[in-house]
PDB file of N, CA, C and O in Angstrom:
ATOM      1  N   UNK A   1      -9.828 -14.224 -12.131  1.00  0.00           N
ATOM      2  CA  UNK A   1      -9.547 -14.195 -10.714  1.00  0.00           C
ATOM      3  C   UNK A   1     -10.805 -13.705 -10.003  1.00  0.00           C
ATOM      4  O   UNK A   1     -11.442 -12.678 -10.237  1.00  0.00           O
ATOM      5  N   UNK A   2     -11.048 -14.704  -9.031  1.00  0.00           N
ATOM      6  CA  UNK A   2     -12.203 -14.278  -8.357  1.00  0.00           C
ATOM      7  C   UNK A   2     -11.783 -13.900  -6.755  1.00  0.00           C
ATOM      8  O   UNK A   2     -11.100 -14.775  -6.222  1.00  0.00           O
ATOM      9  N   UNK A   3     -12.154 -12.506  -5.764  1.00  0.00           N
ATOM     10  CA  UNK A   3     -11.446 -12.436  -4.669  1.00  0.00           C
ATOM     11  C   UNK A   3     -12.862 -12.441  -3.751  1.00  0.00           C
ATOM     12  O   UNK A   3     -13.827 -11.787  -4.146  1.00  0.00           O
ATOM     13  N   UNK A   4     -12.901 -12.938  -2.954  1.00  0.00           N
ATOM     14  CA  UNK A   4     -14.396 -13.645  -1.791  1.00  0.00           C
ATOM     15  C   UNK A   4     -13.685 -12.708  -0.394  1.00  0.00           C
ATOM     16  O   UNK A   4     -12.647 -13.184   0.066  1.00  0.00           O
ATOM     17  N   UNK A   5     -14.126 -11.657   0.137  1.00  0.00           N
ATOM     18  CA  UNK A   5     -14.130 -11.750   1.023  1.00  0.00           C
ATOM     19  C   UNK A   5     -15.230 -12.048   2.289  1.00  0.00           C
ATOM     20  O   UNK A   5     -16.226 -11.376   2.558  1.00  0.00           O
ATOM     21  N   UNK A   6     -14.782 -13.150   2.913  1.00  0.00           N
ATOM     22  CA  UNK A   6     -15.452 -13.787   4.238  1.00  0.00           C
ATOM     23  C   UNK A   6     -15.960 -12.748   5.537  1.00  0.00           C
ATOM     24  O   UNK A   6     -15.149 -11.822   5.526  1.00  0.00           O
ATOM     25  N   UNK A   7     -16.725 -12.573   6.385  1.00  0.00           N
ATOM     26  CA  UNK A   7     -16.698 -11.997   7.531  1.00  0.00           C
ATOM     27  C   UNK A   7     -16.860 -10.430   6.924  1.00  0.00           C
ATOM     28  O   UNK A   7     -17.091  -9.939   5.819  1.00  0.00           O
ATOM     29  N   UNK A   8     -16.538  -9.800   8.645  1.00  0.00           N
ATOM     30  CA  UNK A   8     -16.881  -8.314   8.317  1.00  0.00           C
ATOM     31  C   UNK A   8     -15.769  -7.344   7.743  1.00  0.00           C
ATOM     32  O   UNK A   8     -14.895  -8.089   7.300  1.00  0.00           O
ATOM     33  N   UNK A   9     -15.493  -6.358   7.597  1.00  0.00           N
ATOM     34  CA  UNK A   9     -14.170  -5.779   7.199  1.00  0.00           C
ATOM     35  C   UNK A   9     -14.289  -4.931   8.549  1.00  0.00           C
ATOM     36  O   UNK A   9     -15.362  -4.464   8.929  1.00  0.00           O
ATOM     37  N   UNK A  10     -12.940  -4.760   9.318  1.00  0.00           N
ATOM     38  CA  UNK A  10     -12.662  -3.960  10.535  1.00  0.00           C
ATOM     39  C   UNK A  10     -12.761  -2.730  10.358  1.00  0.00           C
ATOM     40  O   UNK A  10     -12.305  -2.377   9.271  1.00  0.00           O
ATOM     41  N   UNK A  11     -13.106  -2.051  10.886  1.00  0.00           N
ATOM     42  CA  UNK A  11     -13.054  -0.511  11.056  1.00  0.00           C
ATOM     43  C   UNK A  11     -11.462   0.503  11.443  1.00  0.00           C
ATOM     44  O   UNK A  11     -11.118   1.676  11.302  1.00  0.00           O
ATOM     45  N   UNK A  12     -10.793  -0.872  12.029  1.00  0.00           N
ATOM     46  CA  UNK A  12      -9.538  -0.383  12.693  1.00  0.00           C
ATOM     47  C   UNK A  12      -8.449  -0.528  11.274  1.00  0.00           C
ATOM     48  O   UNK A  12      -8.507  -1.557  10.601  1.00  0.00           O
ATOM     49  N   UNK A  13      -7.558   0.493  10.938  1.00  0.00           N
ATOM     50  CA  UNK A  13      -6.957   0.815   9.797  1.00  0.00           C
ATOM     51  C   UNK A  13      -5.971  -0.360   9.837  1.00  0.00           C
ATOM     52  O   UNK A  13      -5.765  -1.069   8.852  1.00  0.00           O
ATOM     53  N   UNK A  14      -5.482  -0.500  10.805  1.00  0.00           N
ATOM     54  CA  UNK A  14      -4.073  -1.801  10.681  1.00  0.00           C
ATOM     55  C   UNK A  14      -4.825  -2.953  10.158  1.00  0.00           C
ATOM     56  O   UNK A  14      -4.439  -3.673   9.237  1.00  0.00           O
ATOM     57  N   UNK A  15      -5.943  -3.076  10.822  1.00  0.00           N
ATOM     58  CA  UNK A  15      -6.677  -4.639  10.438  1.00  0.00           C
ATOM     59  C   UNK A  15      -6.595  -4.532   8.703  1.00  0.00           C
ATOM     60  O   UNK A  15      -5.955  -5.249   7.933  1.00  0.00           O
ATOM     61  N   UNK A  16      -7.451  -3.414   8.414  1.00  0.00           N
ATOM     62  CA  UNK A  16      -7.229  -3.461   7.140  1.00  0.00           C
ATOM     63  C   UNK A  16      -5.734  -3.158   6.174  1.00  0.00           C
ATOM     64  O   UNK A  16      -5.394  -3.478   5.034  1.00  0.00           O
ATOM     65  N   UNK A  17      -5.344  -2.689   6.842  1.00  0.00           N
ATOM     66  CA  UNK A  17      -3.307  -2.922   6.201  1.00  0.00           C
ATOM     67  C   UNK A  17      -2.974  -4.175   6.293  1.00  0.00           C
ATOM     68  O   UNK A  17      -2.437  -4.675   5.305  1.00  0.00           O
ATOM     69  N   UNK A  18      -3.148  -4.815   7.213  1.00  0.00           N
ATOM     70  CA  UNK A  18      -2.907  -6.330   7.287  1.00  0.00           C
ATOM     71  C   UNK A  18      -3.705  -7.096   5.955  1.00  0.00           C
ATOM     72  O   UNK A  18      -3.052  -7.782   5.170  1.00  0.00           O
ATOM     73  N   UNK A  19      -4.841  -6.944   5.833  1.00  0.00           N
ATOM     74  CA  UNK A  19      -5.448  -7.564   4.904  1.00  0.00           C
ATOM     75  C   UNK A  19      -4.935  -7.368   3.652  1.00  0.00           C
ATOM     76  O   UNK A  19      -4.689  -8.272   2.853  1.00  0.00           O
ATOM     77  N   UNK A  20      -4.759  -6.116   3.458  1.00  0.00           N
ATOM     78  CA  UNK A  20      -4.074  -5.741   1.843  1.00  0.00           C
ATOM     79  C   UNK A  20      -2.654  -6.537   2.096  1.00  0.00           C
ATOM     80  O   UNK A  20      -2.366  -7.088   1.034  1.00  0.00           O
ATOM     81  N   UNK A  21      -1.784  -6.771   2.975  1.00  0.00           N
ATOM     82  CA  UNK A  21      -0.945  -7.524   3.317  1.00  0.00           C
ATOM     83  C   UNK A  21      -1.227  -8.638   2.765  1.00  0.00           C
ATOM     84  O   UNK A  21      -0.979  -8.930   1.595  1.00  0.00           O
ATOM     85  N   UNK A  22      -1.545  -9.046   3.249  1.00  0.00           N
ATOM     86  CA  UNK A  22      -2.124 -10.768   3.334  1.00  0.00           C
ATOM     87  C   UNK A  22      -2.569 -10.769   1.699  1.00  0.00           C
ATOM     88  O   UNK A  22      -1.931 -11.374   0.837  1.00  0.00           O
ATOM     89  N   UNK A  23      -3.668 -10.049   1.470  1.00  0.00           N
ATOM     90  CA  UNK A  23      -3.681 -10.097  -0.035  1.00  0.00           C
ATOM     91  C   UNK A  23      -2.503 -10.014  -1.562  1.00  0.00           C
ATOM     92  O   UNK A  23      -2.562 -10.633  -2.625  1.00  0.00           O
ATOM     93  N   UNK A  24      -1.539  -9.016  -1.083  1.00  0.00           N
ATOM     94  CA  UNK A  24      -0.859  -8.804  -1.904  1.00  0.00           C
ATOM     95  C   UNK A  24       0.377 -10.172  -1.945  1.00  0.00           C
ATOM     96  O   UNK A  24       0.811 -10.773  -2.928  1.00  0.00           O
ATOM     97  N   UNK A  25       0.625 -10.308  -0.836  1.00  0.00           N
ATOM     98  CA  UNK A  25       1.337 -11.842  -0.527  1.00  0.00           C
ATOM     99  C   UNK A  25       1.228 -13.175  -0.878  1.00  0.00           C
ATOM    100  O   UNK A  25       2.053 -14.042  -1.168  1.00  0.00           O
ATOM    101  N   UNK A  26      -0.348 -13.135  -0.758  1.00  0.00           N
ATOM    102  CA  UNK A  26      -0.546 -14.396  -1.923  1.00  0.00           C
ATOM    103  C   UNK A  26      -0.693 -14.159  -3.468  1.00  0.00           C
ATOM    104  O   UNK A  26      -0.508 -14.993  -4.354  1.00  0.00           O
ATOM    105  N   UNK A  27      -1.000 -13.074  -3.579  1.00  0.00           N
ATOM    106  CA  UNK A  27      -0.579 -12.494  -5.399  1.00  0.00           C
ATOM    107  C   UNK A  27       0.558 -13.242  -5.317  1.00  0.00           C
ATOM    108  O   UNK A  27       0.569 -14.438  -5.611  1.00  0.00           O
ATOM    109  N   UNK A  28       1.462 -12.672  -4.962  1.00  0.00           N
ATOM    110  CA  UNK A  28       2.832 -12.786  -5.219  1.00  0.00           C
ATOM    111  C   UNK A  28       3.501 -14.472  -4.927  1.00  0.00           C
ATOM    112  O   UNK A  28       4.396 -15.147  -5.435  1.00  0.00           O
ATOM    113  N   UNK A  29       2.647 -14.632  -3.986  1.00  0.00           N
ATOM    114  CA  UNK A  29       3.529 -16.671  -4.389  1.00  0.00           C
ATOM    115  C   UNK A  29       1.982 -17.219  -5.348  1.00  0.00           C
ATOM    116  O   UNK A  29       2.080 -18.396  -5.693  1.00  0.00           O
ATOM    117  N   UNK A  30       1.019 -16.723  -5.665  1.00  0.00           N
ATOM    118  CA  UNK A  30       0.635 -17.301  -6.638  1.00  0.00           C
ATOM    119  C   UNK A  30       0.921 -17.434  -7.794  1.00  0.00           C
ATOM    120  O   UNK A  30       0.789 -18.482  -8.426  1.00  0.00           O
ATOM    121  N   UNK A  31       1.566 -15.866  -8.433  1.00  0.00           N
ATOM    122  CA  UNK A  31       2.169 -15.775  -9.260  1.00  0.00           C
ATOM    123  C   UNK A  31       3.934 -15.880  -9.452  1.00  0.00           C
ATOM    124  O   UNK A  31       4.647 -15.561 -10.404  1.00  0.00           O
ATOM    125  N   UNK A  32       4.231 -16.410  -8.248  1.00  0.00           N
ATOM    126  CA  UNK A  32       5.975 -17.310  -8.453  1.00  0.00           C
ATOM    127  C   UNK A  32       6.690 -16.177  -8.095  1.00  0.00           C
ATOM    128  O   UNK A  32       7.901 -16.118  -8.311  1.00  0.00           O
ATOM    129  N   UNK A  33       6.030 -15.199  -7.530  1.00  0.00           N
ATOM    130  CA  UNK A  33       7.301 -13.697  -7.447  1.00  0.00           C
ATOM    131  C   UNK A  33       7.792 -13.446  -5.961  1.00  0.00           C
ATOM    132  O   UNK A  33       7.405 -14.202  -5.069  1.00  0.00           O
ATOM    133  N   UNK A  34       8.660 -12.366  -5.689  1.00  0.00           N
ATOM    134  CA  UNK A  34       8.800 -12.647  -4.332  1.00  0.00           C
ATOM    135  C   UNK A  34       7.744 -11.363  -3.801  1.00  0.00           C
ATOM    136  O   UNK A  34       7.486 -10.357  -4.462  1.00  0.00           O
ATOM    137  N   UNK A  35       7.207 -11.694  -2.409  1.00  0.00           N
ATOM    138  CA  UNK A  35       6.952 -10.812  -2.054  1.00  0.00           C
ATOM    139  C   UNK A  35       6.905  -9.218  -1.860  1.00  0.00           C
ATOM    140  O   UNK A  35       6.046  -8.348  -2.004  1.00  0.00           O
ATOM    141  N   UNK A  36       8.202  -9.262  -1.477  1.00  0.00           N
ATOM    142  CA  UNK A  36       9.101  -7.884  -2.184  1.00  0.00           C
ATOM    143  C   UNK A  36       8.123  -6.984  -3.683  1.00  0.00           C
ATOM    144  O   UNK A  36       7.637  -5.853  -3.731  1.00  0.00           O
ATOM    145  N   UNK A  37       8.150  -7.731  -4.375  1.00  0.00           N
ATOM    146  CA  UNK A  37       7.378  -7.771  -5.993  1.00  0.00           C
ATOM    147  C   UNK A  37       6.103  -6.833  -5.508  1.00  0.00           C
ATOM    148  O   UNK A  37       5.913  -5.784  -6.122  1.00  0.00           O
ATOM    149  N   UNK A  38       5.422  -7.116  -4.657  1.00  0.00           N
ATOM    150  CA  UNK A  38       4.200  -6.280  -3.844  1.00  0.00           C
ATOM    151  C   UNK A  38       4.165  -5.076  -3.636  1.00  0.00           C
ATOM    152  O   UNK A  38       3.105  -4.453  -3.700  1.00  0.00           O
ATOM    153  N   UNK A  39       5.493  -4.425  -3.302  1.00  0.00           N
ATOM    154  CA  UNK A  39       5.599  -3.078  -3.112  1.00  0.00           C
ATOM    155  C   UNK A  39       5.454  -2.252  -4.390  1.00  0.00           C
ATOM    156  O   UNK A  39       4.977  -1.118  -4.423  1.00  0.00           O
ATOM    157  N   UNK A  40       5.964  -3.011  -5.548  1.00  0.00           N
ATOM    158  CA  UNK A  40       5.763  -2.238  -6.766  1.00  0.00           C
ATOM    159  C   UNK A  40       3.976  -2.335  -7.124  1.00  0.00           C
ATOM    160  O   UNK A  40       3.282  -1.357  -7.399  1.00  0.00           O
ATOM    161  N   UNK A  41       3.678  -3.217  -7.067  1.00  0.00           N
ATOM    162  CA  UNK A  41       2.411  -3.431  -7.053  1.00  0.00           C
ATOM    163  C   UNK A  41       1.258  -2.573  -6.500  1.00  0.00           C
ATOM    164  O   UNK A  41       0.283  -2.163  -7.130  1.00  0.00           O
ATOM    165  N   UNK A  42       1.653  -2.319  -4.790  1.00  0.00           N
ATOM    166  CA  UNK A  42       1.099  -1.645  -4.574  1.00  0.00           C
ATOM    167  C   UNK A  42       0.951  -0.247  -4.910  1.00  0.00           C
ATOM    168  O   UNK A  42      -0.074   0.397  -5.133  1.00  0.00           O
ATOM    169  N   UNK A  43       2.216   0.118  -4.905  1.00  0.00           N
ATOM    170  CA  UNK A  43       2.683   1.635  -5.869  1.00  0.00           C
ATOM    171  C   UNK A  43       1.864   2.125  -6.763  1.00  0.00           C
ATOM    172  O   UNK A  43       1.343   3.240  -6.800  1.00  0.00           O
ATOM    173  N   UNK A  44       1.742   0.917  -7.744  1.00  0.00           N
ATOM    174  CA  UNK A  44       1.176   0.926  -9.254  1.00  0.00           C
ATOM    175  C   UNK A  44      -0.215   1.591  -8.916  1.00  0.00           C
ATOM    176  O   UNK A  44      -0.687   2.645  -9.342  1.00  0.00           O
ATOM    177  N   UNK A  45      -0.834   0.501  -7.861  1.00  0.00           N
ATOM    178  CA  UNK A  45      -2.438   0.687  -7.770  1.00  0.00           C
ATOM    179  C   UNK A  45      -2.573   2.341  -7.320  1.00  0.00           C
ATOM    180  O   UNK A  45      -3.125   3.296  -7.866  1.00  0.00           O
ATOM    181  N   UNK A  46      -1.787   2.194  -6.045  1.00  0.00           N
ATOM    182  CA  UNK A  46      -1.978   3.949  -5.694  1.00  0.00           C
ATOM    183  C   UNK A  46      -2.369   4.780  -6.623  1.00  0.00           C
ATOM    184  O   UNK A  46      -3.407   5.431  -6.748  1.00  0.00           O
ATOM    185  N   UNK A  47      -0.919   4.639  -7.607  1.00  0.00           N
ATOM    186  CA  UNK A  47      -0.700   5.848  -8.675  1.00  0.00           C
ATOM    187  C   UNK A  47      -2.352   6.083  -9.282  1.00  0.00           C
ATOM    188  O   UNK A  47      -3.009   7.099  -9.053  1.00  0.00           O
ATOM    189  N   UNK A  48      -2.884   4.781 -10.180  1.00  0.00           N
ATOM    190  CA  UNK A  48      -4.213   4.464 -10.604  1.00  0.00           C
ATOM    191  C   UNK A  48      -5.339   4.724  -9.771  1.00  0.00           C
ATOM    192  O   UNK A  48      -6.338   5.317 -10.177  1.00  0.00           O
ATOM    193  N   UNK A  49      -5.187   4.271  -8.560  1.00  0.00           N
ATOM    194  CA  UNK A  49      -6.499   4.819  -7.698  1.00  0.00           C
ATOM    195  C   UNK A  49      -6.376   6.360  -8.021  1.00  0.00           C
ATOM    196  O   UNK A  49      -7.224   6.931  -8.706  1.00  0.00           O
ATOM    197  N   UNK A  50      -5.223   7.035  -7.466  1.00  0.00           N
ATOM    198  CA  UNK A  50      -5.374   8.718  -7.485  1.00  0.00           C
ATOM    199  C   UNK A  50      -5.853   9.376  -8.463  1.00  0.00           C
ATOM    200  O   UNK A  50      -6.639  10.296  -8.236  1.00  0.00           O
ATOM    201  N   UNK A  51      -5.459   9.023  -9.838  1.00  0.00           N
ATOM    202  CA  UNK A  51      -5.484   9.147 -11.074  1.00  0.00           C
ATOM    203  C   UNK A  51      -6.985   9.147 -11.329  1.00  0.00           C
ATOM    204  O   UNK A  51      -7.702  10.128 -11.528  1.00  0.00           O
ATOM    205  N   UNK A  52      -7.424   7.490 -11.272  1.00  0.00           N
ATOM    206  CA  UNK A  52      -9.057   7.201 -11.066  1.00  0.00           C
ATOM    207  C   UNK A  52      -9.786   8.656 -10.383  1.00  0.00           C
ATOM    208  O   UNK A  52     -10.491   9.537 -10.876  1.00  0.00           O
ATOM    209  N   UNK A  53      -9.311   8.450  -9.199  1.00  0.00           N
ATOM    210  CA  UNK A  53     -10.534   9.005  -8.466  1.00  0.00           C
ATOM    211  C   UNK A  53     -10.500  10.785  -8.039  1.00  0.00           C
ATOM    212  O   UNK A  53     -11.408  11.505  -7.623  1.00  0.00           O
ATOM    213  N   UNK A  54      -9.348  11.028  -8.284  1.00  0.00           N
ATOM    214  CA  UNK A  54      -9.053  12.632  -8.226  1.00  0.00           C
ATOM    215  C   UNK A  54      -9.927  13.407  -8.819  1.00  0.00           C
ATOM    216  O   UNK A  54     -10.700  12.993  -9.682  1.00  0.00           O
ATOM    217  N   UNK A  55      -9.872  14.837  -8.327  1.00  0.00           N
ATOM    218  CA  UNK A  55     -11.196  15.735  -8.809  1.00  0.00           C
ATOM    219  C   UNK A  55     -10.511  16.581  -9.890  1.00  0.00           C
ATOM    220  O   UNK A  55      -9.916  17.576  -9.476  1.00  0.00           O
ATOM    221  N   UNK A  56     -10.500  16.334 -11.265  1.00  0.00           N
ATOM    222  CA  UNK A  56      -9.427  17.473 -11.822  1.00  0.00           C
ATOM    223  C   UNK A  56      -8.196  17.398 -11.835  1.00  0.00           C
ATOM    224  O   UNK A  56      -7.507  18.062 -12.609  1.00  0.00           O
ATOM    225  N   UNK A  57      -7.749  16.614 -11.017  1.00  0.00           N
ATOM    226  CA  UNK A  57      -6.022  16.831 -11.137  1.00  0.00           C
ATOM    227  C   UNK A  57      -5.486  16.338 -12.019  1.00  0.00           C
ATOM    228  O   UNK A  57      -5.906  15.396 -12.689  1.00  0.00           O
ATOM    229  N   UNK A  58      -4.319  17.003 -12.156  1.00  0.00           N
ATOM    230  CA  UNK A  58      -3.164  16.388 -13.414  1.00  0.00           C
ATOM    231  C   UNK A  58      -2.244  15.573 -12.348  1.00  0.00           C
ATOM    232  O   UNK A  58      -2.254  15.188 -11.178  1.00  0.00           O
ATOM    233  N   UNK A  59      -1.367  15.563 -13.632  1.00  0.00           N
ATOM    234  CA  UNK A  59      -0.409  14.092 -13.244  1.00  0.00           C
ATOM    235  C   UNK A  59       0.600  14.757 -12.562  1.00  0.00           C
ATOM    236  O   UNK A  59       1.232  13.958 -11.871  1.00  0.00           O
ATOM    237  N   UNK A  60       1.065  16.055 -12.464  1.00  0.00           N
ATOM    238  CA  UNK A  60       1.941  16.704 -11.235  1.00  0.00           C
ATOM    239  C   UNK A  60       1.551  16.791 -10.027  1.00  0.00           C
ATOM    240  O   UNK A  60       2.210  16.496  -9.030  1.00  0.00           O
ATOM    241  N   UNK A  61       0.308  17.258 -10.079  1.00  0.00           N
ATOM    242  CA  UNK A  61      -0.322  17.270  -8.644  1.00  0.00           C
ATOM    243  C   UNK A  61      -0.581  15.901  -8.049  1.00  0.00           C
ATOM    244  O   UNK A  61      -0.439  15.711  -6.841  1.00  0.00           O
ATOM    245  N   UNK A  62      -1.038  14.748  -9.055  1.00  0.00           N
ATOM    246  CA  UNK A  62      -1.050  13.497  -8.645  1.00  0.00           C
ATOM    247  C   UNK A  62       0.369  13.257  -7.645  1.00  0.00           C
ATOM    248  O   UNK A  62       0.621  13.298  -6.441  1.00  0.00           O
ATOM    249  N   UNK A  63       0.937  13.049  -8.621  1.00  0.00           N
ATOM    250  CA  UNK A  63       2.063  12.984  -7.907  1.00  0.00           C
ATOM    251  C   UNK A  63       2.850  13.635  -6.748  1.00  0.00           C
ATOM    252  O   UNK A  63       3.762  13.131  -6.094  1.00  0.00           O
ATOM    253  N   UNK A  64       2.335  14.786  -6.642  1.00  0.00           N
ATOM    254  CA  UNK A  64       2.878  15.358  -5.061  1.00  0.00           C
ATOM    255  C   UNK A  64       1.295  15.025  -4.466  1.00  0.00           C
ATOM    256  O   UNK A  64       0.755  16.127  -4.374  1.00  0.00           O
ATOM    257  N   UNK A  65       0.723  14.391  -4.204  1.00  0.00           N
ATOM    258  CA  UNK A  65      -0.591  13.999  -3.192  1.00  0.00           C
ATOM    259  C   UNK A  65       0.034  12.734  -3.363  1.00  0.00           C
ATOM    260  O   UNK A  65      -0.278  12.146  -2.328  1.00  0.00           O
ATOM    261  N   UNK A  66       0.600  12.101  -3.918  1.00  0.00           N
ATOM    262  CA  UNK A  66       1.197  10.407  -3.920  1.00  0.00           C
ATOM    263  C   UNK A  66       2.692  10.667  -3.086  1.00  0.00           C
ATOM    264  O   UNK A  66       3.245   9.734  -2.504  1.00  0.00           O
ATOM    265  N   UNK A  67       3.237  11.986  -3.109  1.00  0.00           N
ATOM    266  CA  UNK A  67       4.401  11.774  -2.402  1.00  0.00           C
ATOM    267  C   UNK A  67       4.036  12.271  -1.235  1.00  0.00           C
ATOM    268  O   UNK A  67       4.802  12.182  -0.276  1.00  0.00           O
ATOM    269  N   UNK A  68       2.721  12.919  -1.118  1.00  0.00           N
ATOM    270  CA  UNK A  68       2.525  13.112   0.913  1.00  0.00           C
ATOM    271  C   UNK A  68       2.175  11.856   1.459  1.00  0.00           C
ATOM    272  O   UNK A  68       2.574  11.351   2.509  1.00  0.00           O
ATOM    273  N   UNK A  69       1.096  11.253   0.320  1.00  0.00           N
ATOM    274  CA  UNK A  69       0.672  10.135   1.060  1.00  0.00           C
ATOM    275  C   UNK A  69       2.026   9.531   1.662  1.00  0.00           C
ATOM    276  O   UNK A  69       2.412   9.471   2.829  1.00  0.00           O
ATOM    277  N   UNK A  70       2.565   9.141   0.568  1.00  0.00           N
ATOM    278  CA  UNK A  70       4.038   7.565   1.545  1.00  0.00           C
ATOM    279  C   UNK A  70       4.573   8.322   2.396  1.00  0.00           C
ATOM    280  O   UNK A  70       4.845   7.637   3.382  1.00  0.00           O
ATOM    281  N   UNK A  71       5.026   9.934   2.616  1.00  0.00           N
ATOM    282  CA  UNK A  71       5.414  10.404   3.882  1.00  0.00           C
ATOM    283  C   UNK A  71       4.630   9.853   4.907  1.00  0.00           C
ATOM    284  O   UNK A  71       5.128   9.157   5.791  1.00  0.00           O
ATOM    285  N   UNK A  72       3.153  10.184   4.829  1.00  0.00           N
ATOM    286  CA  UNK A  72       2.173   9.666   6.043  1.00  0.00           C
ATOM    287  C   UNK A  72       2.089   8.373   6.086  1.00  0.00           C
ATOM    288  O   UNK A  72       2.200   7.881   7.209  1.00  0.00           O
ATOM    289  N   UNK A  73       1.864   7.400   4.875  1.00  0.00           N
ATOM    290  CA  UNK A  73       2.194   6.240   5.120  1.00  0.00           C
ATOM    291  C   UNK A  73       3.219   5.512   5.911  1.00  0.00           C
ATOM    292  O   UNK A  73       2.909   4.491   6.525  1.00  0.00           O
ATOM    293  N   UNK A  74       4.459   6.003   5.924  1.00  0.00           N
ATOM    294  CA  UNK A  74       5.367   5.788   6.659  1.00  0.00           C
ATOM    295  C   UNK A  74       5.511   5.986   8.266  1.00  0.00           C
ATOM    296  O   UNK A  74       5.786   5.163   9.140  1.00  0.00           O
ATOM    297  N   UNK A  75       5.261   7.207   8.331  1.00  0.00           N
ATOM    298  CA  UNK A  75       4.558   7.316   9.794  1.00  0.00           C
ATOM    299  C   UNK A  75       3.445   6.423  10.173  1.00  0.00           C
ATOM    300  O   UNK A  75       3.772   5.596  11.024  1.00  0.00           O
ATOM    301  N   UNK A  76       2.524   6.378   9.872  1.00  0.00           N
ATOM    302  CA  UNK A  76       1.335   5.490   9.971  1.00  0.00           C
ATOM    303  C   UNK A  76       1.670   3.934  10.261  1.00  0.00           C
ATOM    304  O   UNK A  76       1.068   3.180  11.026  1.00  0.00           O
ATOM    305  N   UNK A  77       2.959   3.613   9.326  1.00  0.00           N
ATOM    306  CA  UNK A  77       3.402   1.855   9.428  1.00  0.00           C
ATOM    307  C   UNK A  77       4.335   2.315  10.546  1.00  0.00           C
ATOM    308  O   UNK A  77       3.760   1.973  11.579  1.00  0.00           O
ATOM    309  N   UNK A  78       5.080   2.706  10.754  1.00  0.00           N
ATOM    310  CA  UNK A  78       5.674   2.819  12.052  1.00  0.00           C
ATOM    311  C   UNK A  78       4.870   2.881  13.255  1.00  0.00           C
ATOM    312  O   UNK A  78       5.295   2.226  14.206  1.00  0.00           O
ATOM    313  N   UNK A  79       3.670   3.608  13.428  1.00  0.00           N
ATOM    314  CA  UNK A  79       2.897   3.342  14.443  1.00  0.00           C
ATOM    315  C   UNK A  79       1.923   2.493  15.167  1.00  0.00           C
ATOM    316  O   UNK A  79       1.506   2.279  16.306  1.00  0.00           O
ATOM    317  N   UNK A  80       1.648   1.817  12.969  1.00  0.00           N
ATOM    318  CA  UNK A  80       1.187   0.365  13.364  1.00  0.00           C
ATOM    319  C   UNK A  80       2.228  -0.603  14.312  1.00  0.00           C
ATOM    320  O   UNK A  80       2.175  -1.246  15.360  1.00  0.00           O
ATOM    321  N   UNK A  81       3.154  -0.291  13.294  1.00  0.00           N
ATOM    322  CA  UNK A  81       4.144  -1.914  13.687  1.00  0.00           C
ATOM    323  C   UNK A  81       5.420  -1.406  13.903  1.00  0.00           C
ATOM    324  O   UNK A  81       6.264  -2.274  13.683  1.00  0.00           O
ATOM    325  N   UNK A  82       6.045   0.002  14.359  1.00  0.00           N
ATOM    326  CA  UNK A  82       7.025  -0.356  15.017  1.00  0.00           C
ATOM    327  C   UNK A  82       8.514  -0.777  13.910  1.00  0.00           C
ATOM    328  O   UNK A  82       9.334  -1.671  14.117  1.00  0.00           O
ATOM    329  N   UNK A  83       8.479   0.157  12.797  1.00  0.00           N
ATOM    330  CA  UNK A  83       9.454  -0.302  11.802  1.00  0.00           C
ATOM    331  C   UNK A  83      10.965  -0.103  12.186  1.00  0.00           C
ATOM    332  O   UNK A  83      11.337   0.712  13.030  1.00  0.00           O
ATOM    333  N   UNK A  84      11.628  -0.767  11.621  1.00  0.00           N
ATOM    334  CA  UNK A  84      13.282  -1.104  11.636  1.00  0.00           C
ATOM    335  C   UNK A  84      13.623   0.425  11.478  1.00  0.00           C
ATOM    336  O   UNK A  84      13.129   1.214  10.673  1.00  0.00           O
ATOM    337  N   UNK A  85      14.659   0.677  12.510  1.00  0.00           N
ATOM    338  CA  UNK A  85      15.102   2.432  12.118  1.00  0.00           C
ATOM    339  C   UNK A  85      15.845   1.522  10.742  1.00  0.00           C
ATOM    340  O   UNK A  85      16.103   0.337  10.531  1.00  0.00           O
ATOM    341  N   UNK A  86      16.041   3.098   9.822  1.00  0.00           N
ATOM    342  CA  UNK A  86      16.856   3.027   8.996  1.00  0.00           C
ATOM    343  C   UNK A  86      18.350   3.280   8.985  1.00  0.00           C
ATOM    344  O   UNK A  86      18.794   4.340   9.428  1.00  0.00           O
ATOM    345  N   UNK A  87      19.050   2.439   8.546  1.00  0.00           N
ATOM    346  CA  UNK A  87      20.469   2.175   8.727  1.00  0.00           C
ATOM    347  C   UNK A  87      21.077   3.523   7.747  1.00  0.00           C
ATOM    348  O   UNK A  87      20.917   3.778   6.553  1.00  0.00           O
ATOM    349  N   UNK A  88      21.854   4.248   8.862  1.00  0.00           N
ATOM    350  CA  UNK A  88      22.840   5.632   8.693  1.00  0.00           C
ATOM    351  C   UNK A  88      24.191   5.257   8.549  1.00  0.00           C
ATOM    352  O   UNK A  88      24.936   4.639   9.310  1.00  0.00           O
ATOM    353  N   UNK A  89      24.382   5.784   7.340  1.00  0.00           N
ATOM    354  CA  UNK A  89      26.231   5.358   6.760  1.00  0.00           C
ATOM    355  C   UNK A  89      26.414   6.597   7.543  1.00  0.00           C
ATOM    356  O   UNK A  89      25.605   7.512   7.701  1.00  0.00           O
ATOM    357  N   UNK A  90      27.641   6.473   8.018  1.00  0.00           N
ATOM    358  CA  UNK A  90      28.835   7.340   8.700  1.00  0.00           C
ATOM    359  C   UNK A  90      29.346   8.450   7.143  1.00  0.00           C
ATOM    360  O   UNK A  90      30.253   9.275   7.244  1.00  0.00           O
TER     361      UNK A  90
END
């Protein structure tokens, strides 16, 4: 697999969320899966980037710096785009 990117890369964070978007999306109908399939995907890489690139840390601490991130992540996609409230059972 060879990945080419064209043009400049944006400075603005959504542009680049969009792109990992866009990227992970055609993974996924290239390889016959559904989109959906992406979220695990992306997960995966996180876990590995942190892992990769952390100073010293173990795999507990990984993991609570992986569970602030998706807190902030979540905020962050909501401010990009405005996400679906989440549906409250009675």
């Amino acid at each position: 697999m060879e990945i080419i990117i064209k043009g400049n890369i944006s400075a603005d964070p959504r542009d680049r969320v969009l792109a990992i978007e866009a990227v992970t999306r055609s993974i996924c109908e290239r390889s016959g899966t559904d989109p959906a399939d992406g979220i695990m995907m992306l997960l995966t890489a996180a876990v590995h980037l942190q892992s990769q690139y952390s100073k010293g840390g173990s795999l507990e601490k990984d993991i609570q710096v992986l569970a602030g991130c998706l807190g902030a992540a979540t905020v962050a996609a909501d401010d990009f785009f405005k996400l679906k409230p989440a549906a409250v059972k009675p």
